[in-house]
DOZA-80487 format. One record per residue: chain; x, y, z of N, C-alpha, C, O, CB in turn; residue number from 1; residue in one letter. Coordinates in steps of 0.001 Angstrom, whole numbers, always signed. Glycine has a CB too. Example, Ala and Ser with C-alpha at 12.3 -4.5 7.8 and 13.67 -1.06 7.14 Angstrom:
BEGIN
   c      n.xx      n.yy      n.zz     ca.xx     ca.yy     ca.zz      c.xx      c.yy      c.zz      o.xx      o.yy      o.zz     cb.xx     cb.yy     cb.zz     k   r
   A    +13190     -5690     +7800    +12300     -4500     +7800    +13200     -3300     +7800    +14236     -3319     +8465    +11308     -4473     +9046     1   a
   A    +12850     -2250     +7080    +13670     -1060     +7140    +12900       +30     +7870    +13409     +1138     +8039    +14084      -598     +5725     2   s
This chain:
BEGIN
   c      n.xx      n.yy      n.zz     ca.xx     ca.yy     ca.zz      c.xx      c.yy      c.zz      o.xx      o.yy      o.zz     cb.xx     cb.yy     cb.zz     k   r
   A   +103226   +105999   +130593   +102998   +105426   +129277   +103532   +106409   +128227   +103376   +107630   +128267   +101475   +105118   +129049     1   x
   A   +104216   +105682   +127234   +105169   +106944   +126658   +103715   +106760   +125437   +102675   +106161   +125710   +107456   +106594   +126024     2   x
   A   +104048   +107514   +123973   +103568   +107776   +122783   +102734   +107205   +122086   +101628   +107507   +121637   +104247   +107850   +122197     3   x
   A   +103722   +105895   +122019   +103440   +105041   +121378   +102858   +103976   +122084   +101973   +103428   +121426   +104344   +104797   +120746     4   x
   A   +103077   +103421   +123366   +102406   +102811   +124129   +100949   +103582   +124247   +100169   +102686   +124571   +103198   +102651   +125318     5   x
   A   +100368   +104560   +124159    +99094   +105333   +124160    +98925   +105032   +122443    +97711   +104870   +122322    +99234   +107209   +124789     6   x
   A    +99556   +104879   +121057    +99373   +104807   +119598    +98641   +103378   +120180    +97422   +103214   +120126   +100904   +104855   +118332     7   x
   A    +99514   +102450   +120700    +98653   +101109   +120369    +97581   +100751   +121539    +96732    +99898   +121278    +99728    +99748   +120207     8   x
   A    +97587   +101247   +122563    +96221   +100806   +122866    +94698   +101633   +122607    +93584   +101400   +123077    +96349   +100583   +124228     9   x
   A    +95310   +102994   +121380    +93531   +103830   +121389    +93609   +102925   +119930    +92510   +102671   +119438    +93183   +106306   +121284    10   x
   A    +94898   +102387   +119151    +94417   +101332   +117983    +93663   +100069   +118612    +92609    +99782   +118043    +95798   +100726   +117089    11   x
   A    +94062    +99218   +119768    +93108    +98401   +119837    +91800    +98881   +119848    +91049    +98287   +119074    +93298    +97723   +120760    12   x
   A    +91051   +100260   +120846    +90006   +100521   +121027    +89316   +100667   +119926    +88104   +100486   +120052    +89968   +101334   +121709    13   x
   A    +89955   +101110   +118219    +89250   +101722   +117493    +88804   +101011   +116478    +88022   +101256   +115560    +89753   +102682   +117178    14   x
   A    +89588    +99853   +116870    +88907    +98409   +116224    +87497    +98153   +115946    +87058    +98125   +114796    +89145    +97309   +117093    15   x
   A    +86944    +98007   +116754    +85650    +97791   +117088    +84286    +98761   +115798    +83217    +98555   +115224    +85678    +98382   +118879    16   x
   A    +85501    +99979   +116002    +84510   +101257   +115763    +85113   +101758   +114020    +84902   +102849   +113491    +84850   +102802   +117309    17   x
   A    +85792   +100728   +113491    +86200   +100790   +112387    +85560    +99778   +111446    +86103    +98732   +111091    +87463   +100736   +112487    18   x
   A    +84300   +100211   +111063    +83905    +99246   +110472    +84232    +98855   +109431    +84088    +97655   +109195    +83053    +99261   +110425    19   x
   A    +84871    +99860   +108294    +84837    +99945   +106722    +86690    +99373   +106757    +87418    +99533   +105777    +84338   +101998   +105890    20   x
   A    +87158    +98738   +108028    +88460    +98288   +107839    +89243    +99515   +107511    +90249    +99212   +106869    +88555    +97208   +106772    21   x
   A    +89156   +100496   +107679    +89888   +101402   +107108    +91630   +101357   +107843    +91563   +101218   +109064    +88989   +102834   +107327    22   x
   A    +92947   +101441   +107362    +94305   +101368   +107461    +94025   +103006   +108408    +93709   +104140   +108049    +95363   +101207   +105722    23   x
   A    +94317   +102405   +109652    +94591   +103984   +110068    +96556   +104516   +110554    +97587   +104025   +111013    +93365   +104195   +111764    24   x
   A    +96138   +105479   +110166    +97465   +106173   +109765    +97267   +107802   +110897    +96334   +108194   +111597    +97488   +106516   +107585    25   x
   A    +98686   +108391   +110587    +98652   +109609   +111995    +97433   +110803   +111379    +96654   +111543   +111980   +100707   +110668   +112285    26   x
   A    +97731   +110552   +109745    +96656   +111661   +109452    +95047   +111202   +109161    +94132   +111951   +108816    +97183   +112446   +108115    27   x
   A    +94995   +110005   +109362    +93281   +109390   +109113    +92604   +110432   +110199    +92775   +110610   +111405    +92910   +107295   +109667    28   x
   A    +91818   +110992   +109275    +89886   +111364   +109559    +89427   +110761   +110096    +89670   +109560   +109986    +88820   +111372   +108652    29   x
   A    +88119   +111411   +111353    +87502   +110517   +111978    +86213   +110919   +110677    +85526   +109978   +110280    +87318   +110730   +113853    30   x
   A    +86020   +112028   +110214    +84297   +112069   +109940    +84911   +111757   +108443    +84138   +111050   +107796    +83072   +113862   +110295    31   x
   A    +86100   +112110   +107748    +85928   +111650   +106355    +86353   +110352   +106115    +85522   +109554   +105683    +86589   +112461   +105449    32   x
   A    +87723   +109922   +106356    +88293   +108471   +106425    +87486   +107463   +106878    +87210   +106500   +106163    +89393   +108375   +107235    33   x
   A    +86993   +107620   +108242    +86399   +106864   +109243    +85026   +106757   +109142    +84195   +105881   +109384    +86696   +107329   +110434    34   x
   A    +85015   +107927   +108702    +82846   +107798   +108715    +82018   +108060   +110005    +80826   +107921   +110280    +82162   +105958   +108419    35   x
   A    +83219   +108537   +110760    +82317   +108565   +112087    +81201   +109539   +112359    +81410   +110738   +112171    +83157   +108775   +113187    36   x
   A    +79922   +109074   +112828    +78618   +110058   +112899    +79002   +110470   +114645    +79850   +109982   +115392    +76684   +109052   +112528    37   x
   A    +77933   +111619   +114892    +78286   +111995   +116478    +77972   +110830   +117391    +78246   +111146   +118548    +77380   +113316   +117057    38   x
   A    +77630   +109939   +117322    +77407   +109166   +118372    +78316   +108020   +118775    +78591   +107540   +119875    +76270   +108737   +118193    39   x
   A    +78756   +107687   +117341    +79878   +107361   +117250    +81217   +107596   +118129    +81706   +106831   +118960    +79947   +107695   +116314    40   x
   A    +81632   +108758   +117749    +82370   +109455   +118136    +81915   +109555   +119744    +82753   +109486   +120643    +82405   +110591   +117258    41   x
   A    +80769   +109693   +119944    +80644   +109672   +121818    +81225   +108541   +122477    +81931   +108600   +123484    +79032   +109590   +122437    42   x
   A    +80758   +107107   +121614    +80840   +106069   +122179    +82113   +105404   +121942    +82257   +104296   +122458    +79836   +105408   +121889    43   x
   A    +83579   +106160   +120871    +84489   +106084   +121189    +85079   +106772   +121933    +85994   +106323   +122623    +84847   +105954   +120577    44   x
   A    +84634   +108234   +121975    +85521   +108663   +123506    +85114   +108290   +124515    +85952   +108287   +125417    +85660   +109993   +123920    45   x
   A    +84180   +107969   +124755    +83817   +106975   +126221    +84498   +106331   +126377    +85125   +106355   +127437    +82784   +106143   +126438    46   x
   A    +84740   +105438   +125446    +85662   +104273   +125711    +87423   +104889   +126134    +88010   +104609   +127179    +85617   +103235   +124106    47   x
   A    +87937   +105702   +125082    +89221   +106086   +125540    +89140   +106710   +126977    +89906   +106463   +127909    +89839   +107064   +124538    48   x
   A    +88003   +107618   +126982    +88028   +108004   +128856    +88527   +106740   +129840    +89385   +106624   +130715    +86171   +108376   +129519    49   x
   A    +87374   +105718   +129132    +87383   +104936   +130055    +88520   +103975   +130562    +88733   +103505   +131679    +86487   +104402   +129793    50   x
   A    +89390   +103800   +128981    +90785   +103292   +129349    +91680   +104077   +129680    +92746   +103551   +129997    +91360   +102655   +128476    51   x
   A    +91627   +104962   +129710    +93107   +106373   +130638    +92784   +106816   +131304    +93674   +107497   +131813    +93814   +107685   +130157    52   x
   A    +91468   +106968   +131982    +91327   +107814   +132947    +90909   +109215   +133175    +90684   +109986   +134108    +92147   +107752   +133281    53   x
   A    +90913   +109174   +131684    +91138   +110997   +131541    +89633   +111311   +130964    +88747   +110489   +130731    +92667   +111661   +130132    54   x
   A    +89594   +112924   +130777    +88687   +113733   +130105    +88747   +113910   +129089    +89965   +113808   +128943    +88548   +114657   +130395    55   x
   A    +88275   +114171   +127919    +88300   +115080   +127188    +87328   +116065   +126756    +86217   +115541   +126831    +88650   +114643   +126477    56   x
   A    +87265   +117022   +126421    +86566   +118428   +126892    +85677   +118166   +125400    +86172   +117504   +124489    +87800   +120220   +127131    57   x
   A    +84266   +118803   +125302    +83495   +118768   +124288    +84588   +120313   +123070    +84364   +120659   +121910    +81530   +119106   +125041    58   x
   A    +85325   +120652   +123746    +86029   +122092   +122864    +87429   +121044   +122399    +87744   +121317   +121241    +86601   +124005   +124219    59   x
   A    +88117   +120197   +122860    +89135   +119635   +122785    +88563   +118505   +121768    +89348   +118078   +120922    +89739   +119299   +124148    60   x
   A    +87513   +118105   +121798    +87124   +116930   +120790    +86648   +117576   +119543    +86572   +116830   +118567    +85927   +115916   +121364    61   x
   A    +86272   +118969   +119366    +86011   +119353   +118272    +87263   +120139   +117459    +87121   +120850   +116464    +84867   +120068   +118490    62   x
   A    +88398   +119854   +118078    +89738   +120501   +117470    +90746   +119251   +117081    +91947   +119301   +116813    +90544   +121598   +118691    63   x
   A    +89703   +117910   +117150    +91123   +117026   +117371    +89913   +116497   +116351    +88804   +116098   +116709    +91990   +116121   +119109    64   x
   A    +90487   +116613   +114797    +90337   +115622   +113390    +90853   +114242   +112794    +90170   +113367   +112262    +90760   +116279   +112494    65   x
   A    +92586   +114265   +113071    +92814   +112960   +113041    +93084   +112211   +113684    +92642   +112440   +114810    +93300   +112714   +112571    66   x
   A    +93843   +110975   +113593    +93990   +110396   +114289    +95312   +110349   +115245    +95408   +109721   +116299    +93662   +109639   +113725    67   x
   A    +96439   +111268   +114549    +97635   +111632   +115544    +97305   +112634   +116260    +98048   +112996   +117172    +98921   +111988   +114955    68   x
   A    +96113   +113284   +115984    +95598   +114049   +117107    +95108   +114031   +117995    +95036   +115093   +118614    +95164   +114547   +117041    69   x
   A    +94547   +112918   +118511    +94030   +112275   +118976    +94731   +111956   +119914    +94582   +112612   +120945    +93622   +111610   +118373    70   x
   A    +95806   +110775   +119906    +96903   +109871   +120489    +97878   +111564   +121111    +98160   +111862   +122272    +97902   +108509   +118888    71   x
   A    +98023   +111960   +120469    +99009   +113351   +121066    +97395   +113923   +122558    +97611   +113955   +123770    +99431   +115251   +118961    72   x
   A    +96614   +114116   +122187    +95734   +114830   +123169    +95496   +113958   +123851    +94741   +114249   +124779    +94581   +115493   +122812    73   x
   A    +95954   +112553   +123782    +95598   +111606   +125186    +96685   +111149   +125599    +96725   +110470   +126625    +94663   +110340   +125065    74   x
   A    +97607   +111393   +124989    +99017   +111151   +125443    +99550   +112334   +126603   +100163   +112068   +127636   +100006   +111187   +124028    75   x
   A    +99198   +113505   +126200    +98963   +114958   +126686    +98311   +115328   +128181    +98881   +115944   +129082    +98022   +115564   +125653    76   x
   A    +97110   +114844   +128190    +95834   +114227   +129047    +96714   +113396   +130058    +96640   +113508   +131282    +94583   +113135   +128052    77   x
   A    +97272   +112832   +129605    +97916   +111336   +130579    +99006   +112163   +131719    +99092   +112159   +132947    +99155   +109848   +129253    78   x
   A    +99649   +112748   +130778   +101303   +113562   +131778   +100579   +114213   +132048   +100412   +113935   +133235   +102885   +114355   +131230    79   x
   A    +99753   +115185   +131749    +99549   +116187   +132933    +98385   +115939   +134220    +98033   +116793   +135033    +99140   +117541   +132201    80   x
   A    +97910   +114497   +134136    +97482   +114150   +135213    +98584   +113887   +136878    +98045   +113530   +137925    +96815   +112987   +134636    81   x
């Protein structure tokens, strides 16, 4: 799965978890843009685990703010499986 094929399916996931409609973009915020509280945020990385397969580390989720950071660290996650 190349880049952008990983851009549009963590956008479908974040649907759900976007309540305020917010336009997300490579530099959208999860806690300022987004509003996301910690549980939040659990119950969307659950979900991305759960569609790739992958991990992400409680040290790797507290270094990854937006949202191209995100898609790059699961894009990342993916090849080196």
């Amino acid at each position: 799965m190349d880049r952008a094929e990983t851009d549009q399916t963590i956008r479908r996931l974040i649907e759900p978890f976007n309540k305020k409609g917010v336009e997300i973009a490579e530099g959208t915020t999860f806690a300022g843009d987004l509003e996301f509280d910690s549980l939040t945020v659990m119950d969307f990385v659950a979900a991305i685990e759960d569609e790739f397969d992958v991990i992400i580390s409680m040290n790797q989720q507290a270094e990854i703010e937006t949202y191209g950071q995100l898609v790059d660290a699961v894009h990342k996650l993916q090849a080196d499986r």
